[in-house]
C-alpha positions in Angstrom: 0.0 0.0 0.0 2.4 2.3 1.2 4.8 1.6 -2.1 2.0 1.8 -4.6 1.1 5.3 -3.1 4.6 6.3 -3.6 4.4 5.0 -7.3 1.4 6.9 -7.7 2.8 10.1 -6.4 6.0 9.9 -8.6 4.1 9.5 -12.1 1.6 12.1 -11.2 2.2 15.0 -13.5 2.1 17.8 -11.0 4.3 15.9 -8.8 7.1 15.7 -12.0 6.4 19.7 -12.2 7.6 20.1 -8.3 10.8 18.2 -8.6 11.6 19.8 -11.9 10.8 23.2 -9.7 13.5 21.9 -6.5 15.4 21.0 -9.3 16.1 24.3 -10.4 16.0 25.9 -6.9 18.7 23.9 -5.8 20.8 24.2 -9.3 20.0 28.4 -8.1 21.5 28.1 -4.6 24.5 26.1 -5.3 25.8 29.2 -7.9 25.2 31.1 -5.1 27.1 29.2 -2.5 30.1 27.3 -4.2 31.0 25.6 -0.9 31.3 21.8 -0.7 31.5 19.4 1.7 34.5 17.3 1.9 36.6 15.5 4.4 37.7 18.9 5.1 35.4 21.2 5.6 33.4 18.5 7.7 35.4 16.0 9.1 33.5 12.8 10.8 34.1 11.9 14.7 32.5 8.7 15.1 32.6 7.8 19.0 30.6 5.3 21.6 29.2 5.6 25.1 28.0 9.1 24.1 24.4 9.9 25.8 21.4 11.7 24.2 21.8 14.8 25.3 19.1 16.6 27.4 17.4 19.7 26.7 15.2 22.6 27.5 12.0 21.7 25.4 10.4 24.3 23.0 7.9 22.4 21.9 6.4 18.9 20.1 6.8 19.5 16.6 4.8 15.7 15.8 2.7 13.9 18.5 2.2 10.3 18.3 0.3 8.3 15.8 1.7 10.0 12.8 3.1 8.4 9.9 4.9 10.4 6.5 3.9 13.3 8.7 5.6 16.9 8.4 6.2 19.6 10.8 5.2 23.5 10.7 8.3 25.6 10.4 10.7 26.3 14.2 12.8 28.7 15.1 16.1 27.3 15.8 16.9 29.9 18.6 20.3 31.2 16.8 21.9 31.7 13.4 23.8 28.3 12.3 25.8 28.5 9.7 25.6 25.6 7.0 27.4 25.2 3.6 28.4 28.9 4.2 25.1 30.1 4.2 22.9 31.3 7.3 20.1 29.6 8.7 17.3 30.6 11.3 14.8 27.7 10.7 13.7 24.6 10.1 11.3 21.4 9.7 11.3 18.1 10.1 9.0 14.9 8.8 8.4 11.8 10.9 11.1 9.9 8.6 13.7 11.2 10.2 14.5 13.9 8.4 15.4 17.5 8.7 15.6 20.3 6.4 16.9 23.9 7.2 15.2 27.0 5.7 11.7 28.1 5.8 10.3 26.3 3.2 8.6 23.2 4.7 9.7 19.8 3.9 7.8 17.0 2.8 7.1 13.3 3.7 9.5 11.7 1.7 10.1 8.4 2.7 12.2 6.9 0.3 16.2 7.6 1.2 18.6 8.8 -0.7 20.7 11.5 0.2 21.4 12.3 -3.4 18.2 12.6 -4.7 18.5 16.6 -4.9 14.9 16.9 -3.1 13.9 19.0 0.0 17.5 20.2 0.5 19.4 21.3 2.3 19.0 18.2 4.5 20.2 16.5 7.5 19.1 12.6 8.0 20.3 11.2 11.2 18.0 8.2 10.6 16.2 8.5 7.3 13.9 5.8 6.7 10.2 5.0 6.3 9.2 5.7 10.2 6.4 6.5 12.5 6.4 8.2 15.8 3.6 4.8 17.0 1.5 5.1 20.2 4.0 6.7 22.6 6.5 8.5 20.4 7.4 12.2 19.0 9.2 14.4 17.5 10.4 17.7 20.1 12.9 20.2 20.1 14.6 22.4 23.0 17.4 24.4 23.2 20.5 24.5 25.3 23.6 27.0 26.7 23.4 30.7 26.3 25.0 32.9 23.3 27.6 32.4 21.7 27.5 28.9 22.4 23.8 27.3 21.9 22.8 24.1 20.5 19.8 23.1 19.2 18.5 19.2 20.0 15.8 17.8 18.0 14.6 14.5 19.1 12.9 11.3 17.6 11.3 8.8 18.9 9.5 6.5 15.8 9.6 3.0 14.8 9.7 1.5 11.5 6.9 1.5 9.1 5.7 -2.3 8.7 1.8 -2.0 8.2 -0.8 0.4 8.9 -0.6 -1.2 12.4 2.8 0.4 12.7 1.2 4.1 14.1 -0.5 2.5 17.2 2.7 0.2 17.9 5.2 1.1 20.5 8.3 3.5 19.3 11.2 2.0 20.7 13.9 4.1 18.7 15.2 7.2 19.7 17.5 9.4 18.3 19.2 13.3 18.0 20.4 15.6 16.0 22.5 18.6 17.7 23.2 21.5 16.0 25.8 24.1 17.3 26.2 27.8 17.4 29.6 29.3 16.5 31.0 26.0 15.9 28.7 25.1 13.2 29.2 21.3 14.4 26.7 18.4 13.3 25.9 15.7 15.9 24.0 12.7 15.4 23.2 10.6 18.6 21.7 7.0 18.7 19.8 6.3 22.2 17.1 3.7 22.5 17.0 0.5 20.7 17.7 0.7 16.9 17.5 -2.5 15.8 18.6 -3.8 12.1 16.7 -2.3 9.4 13.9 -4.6 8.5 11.3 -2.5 7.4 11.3 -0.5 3.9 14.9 -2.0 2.4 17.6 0.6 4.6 18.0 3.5 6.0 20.5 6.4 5.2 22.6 9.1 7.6 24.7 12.1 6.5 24.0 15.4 5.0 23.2 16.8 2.0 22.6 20.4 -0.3 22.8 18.8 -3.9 22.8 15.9 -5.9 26.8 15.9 -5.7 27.2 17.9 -2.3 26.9 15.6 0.3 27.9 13.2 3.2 26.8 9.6 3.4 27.7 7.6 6.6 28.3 3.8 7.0 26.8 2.7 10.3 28.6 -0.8 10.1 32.4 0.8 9.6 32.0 4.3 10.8 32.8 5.6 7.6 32.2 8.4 5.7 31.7 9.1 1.9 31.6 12.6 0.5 29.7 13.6 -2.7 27.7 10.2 -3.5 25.7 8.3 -1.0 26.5 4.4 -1.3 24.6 3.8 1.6 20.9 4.1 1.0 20.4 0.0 1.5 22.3 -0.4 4.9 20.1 -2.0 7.0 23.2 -2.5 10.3 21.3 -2.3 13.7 23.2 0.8 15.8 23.9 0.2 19.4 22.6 2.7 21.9 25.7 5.7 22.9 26.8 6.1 19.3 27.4 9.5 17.9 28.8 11.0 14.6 30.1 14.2 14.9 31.0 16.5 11.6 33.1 19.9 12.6 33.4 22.3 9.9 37.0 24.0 9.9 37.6 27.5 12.2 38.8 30.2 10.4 41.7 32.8 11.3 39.6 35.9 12.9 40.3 39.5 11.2 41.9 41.6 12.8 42.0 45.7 12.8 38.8 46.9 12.6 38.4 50.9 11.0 35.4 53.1 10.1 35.3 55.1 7.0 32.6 57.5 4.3 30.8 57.8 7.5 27.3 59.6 6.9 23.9 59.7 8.2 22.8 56.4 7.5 25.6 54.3 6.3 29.5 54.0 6.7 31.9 51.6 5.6 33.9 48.8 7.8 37.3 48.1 7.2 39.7 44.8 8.6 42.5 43.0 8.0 42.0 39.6 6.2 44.0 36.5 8.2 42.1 33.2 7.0 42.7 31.5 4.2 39.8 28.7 4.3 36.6 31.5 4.5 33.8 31.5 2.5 33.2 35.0 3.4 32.7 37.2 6.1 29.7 38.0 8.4 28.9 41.1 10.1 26.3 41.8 13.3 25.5 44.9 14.5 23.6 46.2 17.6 22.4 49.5 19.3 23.3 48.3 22.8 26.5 46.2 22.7 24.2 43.8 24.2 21.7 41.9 21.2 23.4 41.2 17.7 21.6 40.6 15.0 22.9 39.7 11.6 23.4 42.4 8.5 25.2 40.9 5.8 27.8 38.9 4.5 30.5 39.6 1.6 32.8 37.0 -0.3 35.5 35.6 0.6 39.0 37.6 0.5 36.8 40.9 1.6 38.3 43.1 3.4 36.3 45.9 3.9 31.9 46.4 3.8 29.5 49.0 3.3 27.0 49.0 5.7 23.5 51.3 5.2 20.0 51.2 6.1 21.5 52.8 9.3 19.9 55.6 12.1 21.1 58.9 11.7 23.1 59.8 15.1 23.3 56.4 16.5 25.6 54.4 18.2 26.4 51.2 16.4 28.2 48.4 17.6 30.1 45.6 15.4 31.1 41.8 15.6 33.0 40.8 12.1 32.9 36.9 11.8 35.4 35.0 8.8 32.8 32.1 8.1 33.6 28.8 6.9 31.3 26.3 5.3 30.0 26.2 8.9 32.2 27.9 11.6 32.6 31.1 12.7 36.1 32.7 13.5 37.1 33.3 17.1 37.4 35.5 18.9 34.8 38.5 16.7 36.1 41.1 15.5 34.7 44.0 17.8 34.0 48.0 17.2 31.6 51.0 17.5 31.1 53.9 15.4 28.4 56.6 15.7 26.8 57.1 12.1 27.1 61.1 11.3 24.0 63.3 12.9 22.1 65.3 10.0 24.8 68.1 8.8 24.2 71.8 10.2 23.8 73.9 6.9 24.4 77.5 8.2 24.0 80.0 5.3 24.4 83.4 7.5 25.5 85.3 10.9 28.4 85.9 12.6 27.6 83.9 16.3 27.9 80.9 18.2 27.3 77.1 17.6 27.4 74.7 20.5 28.8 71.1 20.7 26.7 69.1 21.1 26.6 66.1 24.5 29.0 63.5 23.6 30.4 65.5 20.5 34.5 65.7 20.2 35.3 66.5 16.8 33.9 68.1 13.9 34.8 68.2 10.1 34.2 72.0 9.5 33.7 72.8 5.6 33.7 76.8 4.2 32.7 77.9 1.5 33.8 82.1 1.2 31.2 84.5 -0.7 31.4 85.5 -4.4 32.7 88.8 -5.6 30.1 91.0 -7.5 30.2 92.0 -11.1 31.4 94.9 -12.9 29.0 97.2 -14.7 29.7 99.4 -17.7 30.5 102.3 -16.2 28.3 104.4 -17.5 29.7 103.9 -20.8 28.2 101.8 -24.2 31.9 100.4 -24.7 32.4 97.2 -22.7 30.1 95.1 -20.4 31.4 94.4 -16.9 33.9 91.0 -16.4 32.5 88.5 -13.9 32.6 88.1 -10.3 35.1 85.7 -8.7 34.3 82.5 -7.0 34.5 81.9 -3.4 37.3 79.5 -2.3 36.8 76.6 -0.3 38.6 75.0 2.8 37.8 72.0 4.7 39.2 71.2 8.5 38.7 68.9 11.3 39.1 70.5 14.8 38.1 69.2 18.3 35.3 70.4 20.3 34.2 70.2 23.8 31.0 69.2 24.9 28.6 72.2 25.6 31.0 74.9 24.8 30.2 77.4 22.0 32.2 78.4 19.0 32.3 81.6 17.4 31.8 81.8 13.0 31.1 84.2 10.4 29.1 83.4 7.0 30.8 85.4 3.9 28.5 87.9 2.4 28.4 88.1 -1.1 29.8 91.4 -2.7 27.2 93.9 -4.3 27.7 94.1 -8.2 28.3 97.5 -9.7 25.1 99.6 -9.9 23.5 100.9 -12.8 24.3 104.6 -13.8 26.9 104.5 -11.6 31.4 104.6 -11.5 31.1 102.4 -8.3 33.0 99.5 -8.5 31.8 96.2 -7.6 32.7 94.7 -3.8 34.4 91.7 -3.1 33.3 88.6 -1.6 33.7 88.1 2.4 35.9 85.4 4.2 33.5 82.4 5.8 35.2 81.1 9.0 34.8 78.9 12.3 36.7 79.4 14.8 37.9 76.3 17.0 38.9 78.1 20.1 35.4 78.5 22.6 34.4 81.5 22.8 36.8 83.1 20.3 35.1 85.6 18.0 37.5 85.9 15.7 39.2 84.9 12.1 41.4 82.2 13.1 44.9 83.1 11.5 46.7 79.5 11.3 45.3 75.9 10.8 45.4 75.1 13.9 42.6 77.6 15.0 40.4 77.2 12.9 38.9 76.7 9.3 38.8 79.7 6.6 37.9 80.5 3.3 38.3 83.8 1.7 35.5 85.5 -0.4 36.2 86.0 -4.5 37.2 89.0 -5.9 35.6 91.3 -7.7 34.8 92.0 -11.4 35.4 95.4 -13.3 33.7 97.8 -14.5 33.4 98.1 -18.4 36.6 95.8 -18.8 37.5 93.4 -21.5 40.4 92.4 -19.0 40.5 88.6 -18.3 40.0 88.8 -14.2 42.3 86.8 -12.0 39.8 87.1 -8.8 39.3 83.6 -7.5 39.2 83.1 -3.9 43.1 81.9 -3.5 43.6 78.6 -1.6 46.9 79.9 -0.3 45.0 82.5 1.8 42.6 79.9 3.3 42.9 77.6 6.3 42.7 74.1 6.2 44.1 70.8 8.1 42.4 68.7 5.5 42.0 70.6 2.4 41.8 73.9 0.7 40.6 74.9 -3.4 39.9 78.4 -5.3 37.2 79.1 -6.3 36.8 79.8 -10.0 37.9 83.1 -12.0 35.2 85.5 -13.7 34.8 85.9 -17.1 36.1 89.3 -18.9 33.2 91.7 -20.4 32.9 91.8 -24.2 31.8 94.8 -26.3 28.3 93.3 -26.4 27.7 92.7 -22.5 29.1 91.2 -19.7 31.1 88.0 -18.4 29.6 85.2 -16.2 30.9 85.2 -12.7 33.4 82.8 -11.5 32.0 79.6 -9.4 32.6 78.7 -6.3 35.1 76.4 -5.4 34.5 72.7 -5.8 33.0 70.9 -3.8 30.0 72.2 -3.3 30.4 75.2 -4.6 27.8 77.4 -6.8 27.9 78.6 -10.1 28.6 82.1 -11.1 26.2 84.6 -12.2 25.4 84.7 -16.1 27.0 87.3 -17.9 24.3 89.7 -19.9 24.8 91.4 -22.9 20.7 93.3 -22.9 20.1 93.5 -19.1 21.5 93.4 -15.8 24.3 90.8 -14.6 22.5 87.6 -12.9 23.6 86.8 -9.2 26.0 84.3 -8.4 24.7 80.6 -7.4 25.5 79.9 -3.6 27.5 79.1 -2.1 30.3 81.5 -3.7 29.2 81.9 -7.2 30.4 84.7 -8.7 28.3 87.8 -9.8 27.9 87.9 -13.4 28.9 91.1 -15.6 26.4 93.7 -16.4 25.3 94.7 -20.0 27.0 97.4 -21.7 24.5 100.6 -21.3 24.8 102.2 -18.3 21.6 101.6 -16.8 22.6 98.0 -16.2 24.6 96.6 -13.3 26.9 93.8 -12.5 25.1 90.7 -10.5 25.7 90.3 -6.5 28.0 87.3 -5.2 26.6 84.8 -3.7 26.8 84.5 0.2 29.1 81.8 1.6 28.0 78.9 3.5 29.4 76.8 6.7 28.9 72.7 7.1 29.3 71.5 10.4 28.9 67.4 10.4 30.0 65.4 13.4 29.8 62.0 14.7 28.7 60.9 18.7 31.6 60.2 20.7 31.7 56.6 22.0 33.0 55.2 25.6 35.8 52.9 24.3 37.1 52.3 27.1 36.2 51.0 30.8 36.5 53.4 33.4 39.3 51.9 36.2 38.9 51.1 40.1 41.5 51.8 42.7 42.1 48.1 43.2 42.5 48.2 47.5 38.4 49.1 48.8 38.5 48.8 52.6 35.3 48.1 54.7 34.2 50.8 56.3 34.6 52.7 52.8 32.1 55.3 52.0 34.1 56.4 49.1 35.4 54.8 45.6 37.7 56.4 43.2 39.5 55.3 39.9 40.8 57.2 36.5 39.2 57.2 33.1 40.3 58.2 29.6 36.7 59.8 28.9 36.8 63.4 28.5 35.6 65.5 31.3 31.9 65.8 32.0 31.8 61.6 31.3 29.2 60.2 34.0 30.5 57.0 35.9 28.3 55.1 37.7 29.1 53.0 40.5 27.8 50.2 41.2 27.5 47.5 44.3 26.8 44.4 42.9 24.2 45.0 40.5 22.4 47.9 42.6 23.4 51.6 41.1 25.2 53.4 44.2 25.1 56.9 42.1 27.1 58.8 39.6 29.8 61.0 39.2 32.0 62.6 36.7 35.3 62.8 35.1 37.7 65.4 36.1 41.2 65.6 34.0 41.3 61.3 34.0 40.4 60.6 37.1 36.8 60.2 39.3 35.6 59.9 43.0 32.5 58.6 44.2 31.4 60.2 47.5 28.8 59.5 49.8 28.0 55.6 49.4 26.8 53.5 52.9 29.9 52.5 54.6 31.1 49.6 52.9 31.4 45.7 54.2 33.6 42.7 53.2 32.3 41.1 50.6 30.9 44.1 48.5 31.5 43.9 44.9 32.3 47.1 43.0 32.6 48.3 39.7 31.5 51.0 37.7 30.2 52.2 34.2 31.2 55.3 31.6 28.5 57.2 30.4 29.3 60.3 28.3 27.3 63.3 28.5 23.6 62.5 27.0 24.8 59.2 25.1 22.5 56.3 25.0 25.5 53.6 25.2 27.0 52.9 28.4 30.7 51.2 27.9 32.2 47.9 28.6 32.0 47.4 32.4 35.1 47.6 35.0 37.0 45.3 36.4 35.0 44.2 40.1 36.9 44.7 43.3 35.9 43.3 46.2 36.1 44.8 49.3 38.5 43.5 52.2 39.0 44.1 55.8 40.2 46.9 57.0 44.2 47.1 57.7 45.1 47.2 61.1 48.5 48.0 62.8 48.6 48.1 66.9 50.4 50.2 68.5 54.1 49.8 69.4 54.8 47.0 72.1 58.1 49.6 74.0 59.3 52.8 73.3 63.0 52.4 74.7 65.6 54.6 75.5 68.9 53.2 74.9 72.7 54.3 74.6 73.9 54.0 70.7 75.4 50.4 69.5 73.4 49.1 72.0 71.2 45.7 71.0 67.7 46.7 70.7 65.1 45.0 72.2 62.5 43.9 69.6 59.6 46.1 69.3 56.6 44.9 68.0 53.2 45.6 66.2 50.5 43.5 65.5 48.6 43.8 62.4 45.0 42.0 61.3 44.0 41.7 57.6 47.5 42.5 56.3 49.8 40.3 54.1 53.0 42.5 53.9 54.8 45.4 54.7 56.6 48.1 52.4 60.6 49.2 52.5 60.3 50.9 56.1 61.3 54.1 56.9 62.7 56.5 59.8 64.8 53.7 61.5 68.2 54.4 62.7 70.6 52.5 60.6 71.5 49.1 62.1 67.7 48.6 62.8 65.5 46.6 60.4 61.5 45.9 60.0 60.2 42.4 58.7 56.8 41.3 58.9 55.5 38.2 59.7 52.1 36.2 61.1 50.3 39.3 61.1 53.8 41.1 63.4 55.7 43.7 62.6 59.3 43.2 64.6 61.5 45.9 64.6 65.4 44.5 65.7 68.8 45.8 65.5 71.6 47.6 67.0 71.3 51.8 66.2 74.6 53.1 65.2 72.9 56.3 65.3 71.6 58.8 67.7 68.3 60.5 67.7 65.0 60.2 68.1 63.0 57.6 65.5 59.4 56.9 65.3 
């Protein structure tokens, strides 16, 4: 019965349409994931005595009585890595079979790990199987991140009759799938007799018709890329286990941010392993929950991330990946992704740094010159305006503190009817000294770009008016903006534009009408017509980009190691800058906060402390969301006691001292000691101090 119905199901047409469809799905995947497995990349462990391993149950995902049954899709509780590709879920069918992904699997009976169907699959026990009157199949999780594993569980018999579902299920076995690791564990339990139901039974692994592992049961043998072993019919003894661990790859190393910007930035590492299929990268907003973003081939050594939150802490794990392990230890980092850019397009005042801001990349753009006119004659038009130059710098900041800048105004173009010349650009400029309202005059101080020149009136002169780099300030980069263009006997020249990048395009030239304004930021003025009642175009103003990044605790704030009882106050040094909030902590109770002064902290105020106490503490910069890795714990001892001295003789020099004594409690040493005549010596030992000697010196010592 059960045979004809899988004849039936083969030569039904729409059946023949499916496996053509799996077919080509799997023919799909493989292009996509090249990997194989080999006697390399998943070496076999075959050992005895093993037990089935226990487990926190999720759930049943078949109850008893079920026969060519399959499951609803399961979480497995972590990403496993398989055939270098990433795996969250999975199902399973009473036939001891399991297939990862979230496609459900079907009934499929019939073994043979390279029959290219319901891949990728794993088949601890694949035969025709029910789960009878008493048996299952469950699943459950174990350990805690990074090092879970997920058991799944059956409990079936073999598939003689239709009687077989309300028969007993005395065979058990597991399949154990590990985080990190990416290990594959089959374990036999129970009674597994030999095979005598549907002609044999398979076990391996498999993602293709050629891409797989086949085990022998009898000789503990494994055979990669066929499976020879779909008629074994060998009974397995309880406590055996086949183990197949994927190869560990070499973890990067050097982990760098760069083209940071609001939502995206781009991750940079050194590339150590030689076996990786590529690499994987898991971010977080909390240092605390990863979850996966992407993975780039093998050999990469750098990834774009996007999708990101503008001004947001991020934090990084970079994994090399094999076909199914993970490198160790990962690759850490954190990098705040830019806040939107300040666009300030006027005023001479103040901008404030913001909480938990350091450093800013300052860009300046200076203000266009204005065009010439005609000068009241109906020679020449006017030339154009220059362009304003550019600078770009990146200074640091304190949180809170304001700095001073000033936003070029463009120059006024000749008038009409007029022998007024036209006015140059203005300087843009940040200062980066607080409070400094002023042009900063070096680098170092500051970013500056100076304004273009100015066109001429009825002039056929080619203009040299450009904002000049060489008279702009810039630790990263300076440019000049562009040159007008000279009047002509019928009108005017365009204005110059203002430096690249970024920078706008000169005012149009006119040879009937007025000169057009320049394009900000920095365009040029362009050159009025050649009658007198038409003026030169204005410059365009300059402009000032401010973009920045949140500042990150990198580093864990330090305790003084030695925390007495009877304490009521904790102190330790940071590398934060000042204003960074530590909190201290006893045991996992917040005692209170305090802040960073030039490196170093103190926490005043706590209940006086016992033995026993554990301390540590936290870094929180100013307003940040992210609180850094945690200190070091100290634990708090007794207080150090030293008695008072046991004589306080009186004696004639190079005389032999009678030892004087102090007893101590809670103390395992003394120090060099100090302010003994010479010929007298202090040692310490079961909790005395002994002081001994003969003085060959006079005076009094205490």
């Amino acid at each position: 019965m059960k045979k004809l119905l899988h004849y039936l199901i083969i030569k039904f047409p729409g059946k023949t349409f499916l496996s053509l469809f799996l077919i080509l799905f799997v023919s799909v995947c493989s292009k996509v994931n090249a990997q194989t497995i080999s006697a390399t990349t998943y070496s076999l462990t075959a050992t005895t005595g093993v037990s089935l391993n226990t487990y926190t149950s999720l759930g049943t995902l078949l109850n008893t009585g079920r026969d060519d049954n399959n499951s609803a899709i399961a979480n497995i509780g972590f990403d496993f890595w398989f055939n270098g590709t990433r795996y969250t879920q999975f199902g399973v069918n009473t036939n001891g079979h399991l297939k990862l992904g979230s496609v459900l699997t079907s009934t499929h009976f019939t073994n043979n790990l390279a029959d290219g169907a319901e891949d990728p699959k794993m088949a601890p026990y694949w035969e025709d199987l029910t789960t009878g009157s008493n048996g299952y199949v469950r699943y459950g999780l174990n350990g805690t991140a990074p090092n879970r594993t997920l058991v799944v569980e059956w409990k079936t018999n073999l598939y003689t009759s239709g009687a077989s579902v309300s028969s007993t299920a005395p065979m058990l076995f597991q399949t154990i799938l590990s985080e990190s690791t990416g290990s594959i564990q089959f374990i036999y339990g129970g009674t597994i007799a030999t095979d005598t139901g549907d002609g044999g039974y398979s076990a391996g692994f498999s993602t293709s018709t050629t891409n797989m592992v086949s085990v022998a049961t009898a000789t503990n043998t494994a055979t990669y890329g066929s499976d020879p072993n779909t008629a074994q019919t060998t009974a397995i003894t309880a406590g055996k286990s086949y183990t197949f661990t994927p190869l560990v790859p070499v973890a990067p190393t050097g982990l760098t941010f760069s083209n940071l910007a609001t939502t995206s930035m781009t991750l940079n590492w050194t590339d150590n392993a030689s076996n990786e299929v590529g690499y994987a990268i898991y971010t977080s907003t909390d240092n605390v929950t990863y979850t996966f973003n992407t993975q780039v081939v093998a050999n990469a050594v750098n990834a774009n991330i996007t999708g990101l939150t503008t001004d947001t802490i991020y934090y990084f794990k970079v994994f090399a990946v094999t076909e199914g392990a993970l490198s160790s230890p990962a690759l850490t980092g954190s990098q705040s992704t830019q806040a939107v850019p300040v666009v300030i397009t006027s005023g001479n005042t103040t901008w404030t740094a913001p909480a938990c801001v350091t450093s800013v990349t300052i860009e300046v753009w200076g203000a266009g010159g204005g065009g010439g006119n005609s000068a009241m004659a109906t020679l020449n038009g006017g030339s154009g305006g220059g362009g304003g130059a550019y600078a770009k710098g990146i200074h640091t900041v304190v949180p809170g503190s304001s700095y001073y800048y000033s936003v070029g105004t463009g120059g006024a173009g000749g008038p009409a009817n007029s022998l007024t010349a036209p006015n140059p650009g203005i300087q843009t400029w940040f200062n980066s000294t607080a409070a400094t309202n002023s042009a900063p005059t070096t680098n170092a101080l500051g970013t500056l770009a100076v304004g273009g020149g100015p066109g001429v009136n009825n002039s056929t002169a080619v203009p040299t008016n450009g904002g000049a780099s060489a008279s702009c300030f810039g630790n990263v980069t300076t440019a000049s903006g562009i040159a007008g263009n000279a009047g002509i006997l019928t009108g005017g020249g365009n204005g110059g534009a203002g430096a690249s990048p970024g920078g706008g395009a000169g005012g149009a030239g006119s040879n009937n009408n007025n000169g057009s304004n320049g394009n900000p930021p920095g365009g040029g003025g362009g050159g009025g017509n050649d009658a007198s009642n038409r003026k030169g175009g204005n410059g365009a103003v300059g402009q000032i980009i401010i973009t920045y990044s949140t500042t990150i605790p990198t580093t864990a704030p330090v305790l003084n190691a030695s925390i007495c009882s009877g304490a009521t106050s904790v102190s330790g040094t940071s590398t934060e800058v000042n204003g960074t909030t530590i909190e201290v902590f006893k045991g996992s109770v917040s005692q209170g906060t305090t802040t960073v002064s030039s490196g170093a902290w103190t926490k005043t105020g706590l209940t006086a402390l016992v033995v026993g106490d554990v301390i540590n503490a936290t870094a929180l910069a100013p307003s940040c969301k992210t609180v850094s890795v945690v200190s070091s714990s100290v634990t708090v001892t007794p207080l150090n006691t030293v008695a008072a001295a046991s004589s306080t003789p009186t004696l004639c020099i190079s005389t032999l001292l009678t030892n004087i004594t102090h007893a101590t409690t809670n103390v395992t040493g003394i120090g060099a000691a100090t302010g003994l005549p010479a010929g007298v010596t202090a040692a310490w030992a079961a909790n005395v101090i002994t002081i001994s000697g003969t003085p060959t010196a006079s005076g009094v010592f205490a």
